[in-house]
DRENDO-1510 file (C-alpha; in Angstrom, 1 decimal, always signed):
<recs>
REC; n; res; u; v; w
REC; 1; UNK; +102.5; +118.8; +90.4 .
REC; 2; UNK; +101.1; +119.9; +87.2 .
REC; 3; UNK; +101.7; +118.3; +84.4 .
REC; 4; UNK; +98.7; +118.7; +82.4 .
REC; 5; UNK; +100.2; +120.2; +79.3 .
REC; 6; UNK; +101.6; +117.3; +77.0 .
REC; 7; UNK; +104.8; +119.2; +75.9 .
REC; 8; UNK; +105.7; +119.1; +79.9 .
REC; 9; UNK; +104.8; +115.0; +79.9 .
REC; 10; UNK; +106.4; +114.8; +77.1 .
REC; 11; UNK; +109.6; +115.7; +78.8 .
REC; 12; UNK; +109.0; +113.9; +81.8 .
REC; 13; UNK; +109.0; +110.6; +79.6 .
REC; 14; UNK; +112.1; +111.4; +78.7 .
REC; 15; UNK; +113.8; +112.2; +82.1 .
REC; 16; UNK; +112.4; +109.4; +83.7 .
REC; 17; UNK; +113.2; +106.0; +82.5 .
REC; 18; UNK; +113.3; +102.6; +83.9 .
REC; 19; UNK; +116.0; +102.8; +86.8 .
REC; 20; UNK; +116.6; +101.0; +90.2 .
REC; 21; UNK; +112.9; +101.8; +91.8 .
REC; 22; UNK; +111.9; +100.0; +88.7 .
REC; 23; UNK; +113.9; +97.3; +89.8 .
REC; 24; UNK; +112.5; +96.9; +93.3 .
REC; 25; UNK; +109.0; +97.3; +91.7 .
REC; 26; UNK; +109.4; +94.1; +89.0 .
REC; 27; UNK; +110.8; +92.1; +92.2 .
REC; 28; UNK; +107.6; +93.0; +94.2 .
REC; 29; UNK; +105.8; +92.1; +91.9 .
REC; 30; UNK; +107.4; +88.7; +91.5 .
REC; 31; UNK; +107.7; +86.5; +88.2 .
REC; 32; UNK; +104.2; +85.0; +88.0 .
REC; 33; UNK; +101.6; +87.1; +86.4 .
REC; 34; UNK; +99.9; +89.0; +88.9 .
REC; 35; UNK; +97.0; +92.0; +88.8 .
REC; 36; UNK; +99.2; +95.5; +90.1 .
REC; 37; UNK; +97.3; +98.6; +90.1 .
REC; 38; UNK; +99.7; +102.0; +89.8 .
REC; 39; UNK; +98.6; +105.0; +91.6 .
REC; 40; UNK; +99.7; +107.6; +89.7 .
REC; 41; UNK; +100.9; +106.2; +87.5 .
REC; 42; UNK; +102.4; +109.2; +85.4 .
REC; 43; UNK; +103.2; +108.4; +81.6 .
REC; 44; UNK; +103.0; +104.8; +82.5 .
REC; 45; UNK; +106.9; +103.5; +82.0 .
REC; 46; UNK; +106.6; +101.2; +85.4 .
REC; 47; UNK; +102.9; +100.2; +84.2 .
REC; 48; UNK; +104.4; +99.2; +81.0 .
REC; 49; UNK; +107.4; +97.0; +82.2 .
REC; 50; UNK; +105.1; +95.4; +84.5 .
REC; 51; UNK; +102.6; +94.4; +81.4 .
REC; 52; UNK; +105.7; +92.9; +79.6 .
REC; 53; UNK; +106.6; +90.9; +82.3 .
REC; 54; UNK; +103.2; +89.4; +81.9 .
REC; 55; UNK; +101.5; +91.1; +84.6 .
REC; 56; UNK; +97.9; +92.6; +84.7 .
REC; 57; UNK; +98.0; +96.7; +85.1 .
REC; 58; UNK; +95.7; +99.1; +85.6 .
REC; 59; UNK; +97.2; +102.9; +85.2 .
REC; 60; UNK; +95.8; +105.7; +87.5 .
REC; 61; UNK; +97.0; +109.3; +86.7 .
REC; 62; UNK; +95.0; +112.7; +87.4 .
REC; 63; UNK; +96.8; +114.7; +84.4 .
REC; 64; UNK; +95.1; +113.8; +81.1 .
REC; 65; UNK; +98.4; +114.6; +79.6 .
REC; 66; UNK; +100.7; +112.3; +81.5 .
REC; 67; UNK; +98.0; +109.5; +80.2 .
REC; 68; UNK; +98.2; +110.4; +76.3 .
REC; 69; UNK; +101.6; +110.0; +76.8 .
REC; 70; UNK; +101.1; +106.1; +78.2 .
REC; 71; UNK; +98.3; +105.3; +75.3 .
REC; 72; UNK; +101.0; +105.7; +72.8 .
REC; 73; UNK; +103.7; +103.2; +74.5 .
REC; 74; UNK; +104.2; +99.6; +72.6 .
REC; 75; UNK; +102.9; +97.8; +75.9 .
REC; 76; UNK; +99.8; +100.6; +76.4 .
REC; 77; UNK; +97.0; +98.2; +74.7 .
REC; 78; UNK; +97.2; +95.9; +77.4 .
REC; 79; UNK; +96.8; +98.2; +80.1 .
REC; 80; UNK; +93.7; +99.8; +81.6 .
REC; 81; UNK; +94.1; +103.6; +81.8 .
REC; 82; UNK; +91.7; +105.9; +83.9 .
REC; 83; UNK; +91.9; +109.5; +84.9 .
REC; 84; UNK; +91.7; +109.8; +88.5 .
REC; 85; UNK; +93.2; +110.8; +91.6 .
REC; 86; UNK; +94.4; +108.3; +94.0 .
REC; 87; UNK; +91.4; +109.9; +96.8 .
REC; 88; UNK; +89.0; +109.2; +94.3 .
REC; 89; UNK; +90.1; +106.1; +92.5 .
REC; 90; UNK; +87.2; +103.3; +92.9 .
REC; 91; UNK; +86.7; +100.0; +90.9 .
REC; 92; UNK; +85.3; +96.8; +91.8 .
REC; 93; UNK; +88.5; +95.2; +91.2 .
REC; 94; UNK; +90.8; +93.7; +93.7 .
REC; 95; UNK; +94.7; +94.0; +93.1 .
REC; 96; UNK; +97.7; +91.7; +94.1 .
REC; 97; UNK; +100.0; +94.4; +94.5 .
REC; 98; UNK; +99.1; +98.2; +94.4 .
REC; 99; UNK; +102.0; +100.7; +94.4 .
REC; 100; UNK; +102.5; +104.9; +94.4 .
REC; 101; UNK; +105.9; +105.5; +92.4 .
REC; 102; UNK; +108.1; +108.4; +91.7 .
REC; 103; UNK; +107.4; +109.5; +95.1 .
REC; 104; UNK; +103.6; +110.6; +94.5 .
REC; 105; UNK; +103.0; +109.7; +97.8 .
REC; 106; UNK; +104.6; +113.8; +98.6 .
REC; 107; UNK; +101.9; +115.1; +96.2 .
REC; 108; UNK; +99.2; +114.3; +98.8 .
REC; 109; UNK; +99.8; +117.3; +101.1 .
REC; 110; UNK; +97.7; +116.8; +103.7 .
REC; 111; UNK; +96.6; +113.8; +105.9 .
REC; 112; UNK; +93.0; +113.9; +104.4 .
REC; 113; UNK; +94.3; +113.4; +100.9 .
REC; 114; UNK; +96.8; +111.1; +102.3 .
REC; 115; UNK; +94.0; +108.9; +104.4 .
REC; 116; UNK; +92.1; +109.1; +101.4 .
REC; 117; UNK; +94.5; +107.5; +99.2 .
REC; 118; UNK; +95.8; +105.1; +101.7 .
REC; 119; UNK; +91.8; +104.0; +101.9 .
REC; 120; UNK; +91.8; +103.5; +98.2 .
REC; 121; UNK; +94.9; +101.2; +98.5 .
REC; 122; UNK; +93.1; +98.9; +101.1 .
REC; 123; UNK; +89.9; +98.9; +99.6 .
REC; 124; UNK; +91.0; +97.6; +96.5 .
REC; 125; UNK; +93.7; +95.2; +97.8 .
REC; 126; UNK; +93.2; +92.0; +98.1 .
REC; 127; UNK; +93.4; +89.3; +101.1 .
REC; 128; UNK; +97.0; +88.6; +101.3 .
REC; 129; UNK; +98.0; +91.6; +99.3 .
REC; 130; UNK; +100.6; +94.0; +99.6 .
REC; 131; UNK; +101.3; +97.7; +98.9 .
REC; 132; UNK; +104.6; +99.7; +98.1 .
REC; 133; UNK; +105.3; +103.4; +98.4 .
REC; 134; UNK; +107.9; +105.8; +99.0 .
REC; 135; UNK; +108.7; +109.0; +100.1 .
REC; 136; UNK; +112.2; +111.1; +100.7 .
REC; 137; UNK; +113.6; +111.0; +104.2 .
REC; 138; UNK; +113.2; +114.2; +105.9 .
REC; 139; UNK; +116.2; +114.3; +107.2 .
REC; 140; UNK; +118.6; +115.6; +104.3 .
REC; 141; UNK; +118.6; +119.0; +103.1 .
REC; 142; UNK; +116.5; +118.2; +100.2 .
REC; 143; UNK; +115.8; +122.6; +99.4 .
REC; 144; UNK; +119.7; +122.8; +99.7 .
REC; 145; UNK; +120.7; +120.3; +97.7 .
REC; 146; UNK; +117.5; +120.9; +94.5 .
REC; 147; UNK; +118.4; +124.5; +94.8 .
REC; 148; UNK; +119.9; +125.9; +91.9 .
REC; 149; UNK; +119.6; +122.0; +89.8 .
REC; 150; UNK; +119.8; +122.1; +85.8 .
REC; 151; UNK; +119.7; +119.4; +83.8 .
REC; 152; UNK; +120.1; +118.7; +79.9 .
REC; 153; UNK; +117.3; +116.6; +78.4 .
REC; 154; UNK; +117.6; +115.8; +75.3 .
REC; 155; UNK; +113.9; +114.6; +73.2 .
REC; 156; UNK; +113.7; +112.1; +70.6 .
REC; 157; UNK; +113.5; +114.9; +67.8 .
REC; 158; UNK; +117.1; +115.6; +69.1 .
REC; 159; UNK; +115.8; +119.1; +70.4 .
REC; 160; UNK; +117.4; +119.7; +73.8 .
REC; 161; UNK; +115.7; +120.8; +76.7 .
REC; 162; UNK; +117.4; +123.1; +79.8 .
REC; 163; UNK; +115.3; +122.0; +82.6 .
REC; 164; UNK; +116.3; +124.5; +85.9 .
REC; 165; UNK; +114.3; +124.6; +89.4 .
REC; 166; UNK; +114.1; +127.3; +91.7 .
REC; 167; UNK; +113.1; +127.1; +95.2 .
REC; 168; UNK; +110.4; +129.3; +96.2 .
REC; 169; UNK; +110.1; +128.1; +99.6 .
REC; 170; UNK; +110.9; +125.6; +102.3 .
REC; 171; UNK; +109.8; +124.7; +106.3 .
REC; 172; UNK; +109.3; +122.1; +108.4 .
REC; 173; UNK; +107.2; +119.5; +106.1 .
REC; 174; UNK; +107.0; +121.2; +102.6 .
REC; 175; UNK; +108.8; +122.2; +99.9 .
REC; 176; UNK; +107.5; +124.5; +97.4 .
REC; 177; UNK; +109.4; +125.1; +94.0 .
REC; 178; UNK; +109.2; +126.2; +90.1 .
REC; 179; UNK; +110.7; +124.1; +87.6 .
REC; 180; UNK; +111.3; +125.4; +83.9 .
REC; 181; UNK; +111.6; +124.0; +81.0 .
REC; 182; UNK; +113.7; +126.2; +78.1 .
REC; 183; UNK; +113.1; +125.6; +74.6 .
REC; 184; UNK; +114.9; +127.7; +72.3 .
REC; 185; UNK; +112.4; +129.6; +71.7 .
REC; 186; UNK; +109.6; +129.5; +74.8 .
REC; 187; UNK; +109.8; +128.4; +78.2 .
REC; 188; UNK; +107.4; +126.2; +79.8 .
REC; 189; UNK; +106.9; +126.5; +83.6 .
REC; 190; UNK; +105.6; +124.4; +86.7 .
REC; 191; UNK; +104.8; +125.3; +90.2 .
REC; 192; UNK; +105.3; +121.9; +92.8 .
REC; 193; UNK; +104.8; +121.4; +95.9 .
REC; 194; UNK; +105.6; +118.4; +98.3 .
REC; 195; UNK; +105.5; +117.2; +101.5 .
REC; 196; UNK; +108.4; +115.4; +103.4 .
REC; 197; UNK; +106.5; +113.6; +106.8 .
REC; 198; UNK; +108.3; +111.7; +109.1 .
REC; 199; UNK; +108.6; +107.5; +109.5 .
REC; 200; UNK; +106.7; +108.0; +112.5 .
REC; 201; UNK; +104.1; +109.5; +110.8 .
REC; 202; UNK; +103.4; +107.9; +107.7 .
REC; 203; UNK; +103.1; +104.7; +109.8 .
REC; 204; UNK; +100.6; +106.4; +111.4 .
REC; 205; UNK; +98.4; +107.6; +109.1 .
REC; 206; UNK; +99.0; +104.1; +107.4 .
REC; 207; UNK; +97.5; +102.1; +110.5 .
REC; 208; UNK; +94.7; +104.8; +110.5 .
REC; 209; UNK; +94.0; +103.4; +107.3 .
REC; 210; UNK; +94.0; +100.0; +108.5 .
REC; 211; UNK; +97.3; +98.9; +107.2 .
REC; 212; UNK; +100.0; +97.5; +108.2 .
REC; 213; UNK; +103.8; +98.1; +107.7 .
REC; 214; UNK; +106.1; +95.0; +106.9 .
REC; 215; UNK; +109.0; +96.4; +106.0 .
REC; 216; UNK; +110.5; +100.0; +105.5 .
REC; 217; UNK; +113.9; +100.3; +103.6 .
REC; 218; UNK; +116.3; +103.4; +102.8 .
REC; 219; UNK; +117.7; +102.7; +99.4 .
REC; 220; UNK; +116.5; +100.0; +96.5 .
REC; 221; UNK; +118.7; +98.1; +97.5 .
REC; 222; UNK; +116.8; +97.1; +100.5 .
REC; 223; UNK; +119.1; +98.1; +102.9 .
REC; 224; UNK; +117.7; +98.8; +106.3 .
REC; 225; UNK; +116.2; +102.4; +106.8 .
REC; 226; UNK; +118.7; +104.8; +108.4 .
REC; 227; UNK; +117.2; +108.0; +109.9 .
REC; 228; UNK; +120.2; +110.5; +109.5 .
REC; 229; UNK; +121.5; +109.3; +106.2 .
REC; 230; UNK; +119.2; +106.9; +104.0 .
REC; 231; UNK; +117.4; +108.5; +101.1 .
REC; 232; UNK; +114.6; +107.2; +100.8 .
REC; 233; UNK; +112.0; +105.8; +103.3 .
REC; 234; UNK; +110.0; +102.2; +101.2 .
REC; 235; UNK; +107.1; +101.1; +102.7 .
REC; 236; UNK; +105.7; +97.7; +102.2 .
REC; 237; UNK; +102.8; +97.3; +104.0 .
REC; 238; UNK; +99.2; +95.1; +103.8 .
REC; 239; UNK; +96.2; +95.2; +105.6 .
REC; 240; UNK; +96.2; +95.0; +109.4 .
REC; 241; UNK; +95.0; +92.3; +111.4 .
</recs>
């Protein structure tokens, strides 16, 4: 996704508050402080509730944007920010907890990228460590049900926003879309695409990585993953062996 124009992260803010994922993410994190680095960490609203909660964050985010957007948030100060993709993401620091959110784990459209970010997550993790991601089941008509979506967002300055998406394509593994974003007097657009793999498959490419899964879930609230109906597809996993 690109999101490298600040108006566009601006709006993303917005639209995406604290909700249930959130939720699941404090409670992985536990109440004792705790060092969690966030890979991808978009305009930093998880990163931020984790810093309140006393824990020690480190933001990762490829779109300079997205990041000017976290520097101005009441928590930001106490957070380390760095422009990087999740492949190329190195630090000598070792994390308690790392996580991919907001299902940026479907950004990574191939199993390079994906191998590559899965071998930043154990790299930096440390003994006894876990990692959390998620992705959308594959399962559900995801094209069917997007197609067509509009949205009213409204910003802070009380201007509203029409968001609309429009499928430009959809096959076995990917979907590939335009989202706009109508001002009343410009529109701002956004090409996406993501990729939907299969349970099987994302535990594969995890073990590659030398990880291993603990637990996979199908909604936040934990319930057992479903393959014809659940949602979502969370993977906790830490290294193997």
């Amino acid at each position: 996704m690109d999101y490298q124009d600040r108006r566009i992260a601006e709006i993303y803010d917005v639209a995406n508050p604290l909700a249930e994922d959130s939720r699941f993410y404090f409670a992985l994190a536990g109440e004792q402080p705790c060092s969690v680095l966030d890979l991808g960490c978009g305009t930093g609203t998880l990163c931020c509730g984790l810093a309140e909660r006393g824990h020690r964050v480190t933001g990762v985010d490829p779109a300079a944007a997205m990041l000017d957007v976290a520097r101005g948030k009441p928590q930001a100060g106490h957070i380390e920010w760095v422009e990087a993709t999740a492949q190329s993401y190195r630090s000598g620091r070792r994390f308690d907890l790392i996580v991919m959110t907001g299902h940026a784990f479907q950004c990574l459209l191939n199993d390079a990228d994906t191998l590559a970010g899965l071998e930043t997550m154990r790299l930096h993790l440390r003994d006894q460590g876990r990692i959390a991601l998620e992705t959308r089941n594959p399962r559900l008509d995801w094209a069917g049900e997007w197609a067509g979506r509009q949205r009213l967002i409204r910003m802070p300055s009380g201007e509203e926003v029409l968001e609309t998406l429009e499928i430009r394509g959809a096959g076995a593994e990917f979907i590939g879309f335009q989202t706009a974003y109508h001002f009343p007097h410009t529109t701002l657009t956004t090409s996406s695409t993501l990729r939907f793999p299969t349970r099987e498959h994302v535990e594969a490419l995890l073990a590659r990585a030398g990880l291993g899964v603990r637990e996979v879930f199908g909604d936040w609230e934990l319930s057992p993953f479903h393959q014809p109906s659940s949602r979502e597809m969370i993977f906790v996993a830490e290294r193997a062996g």
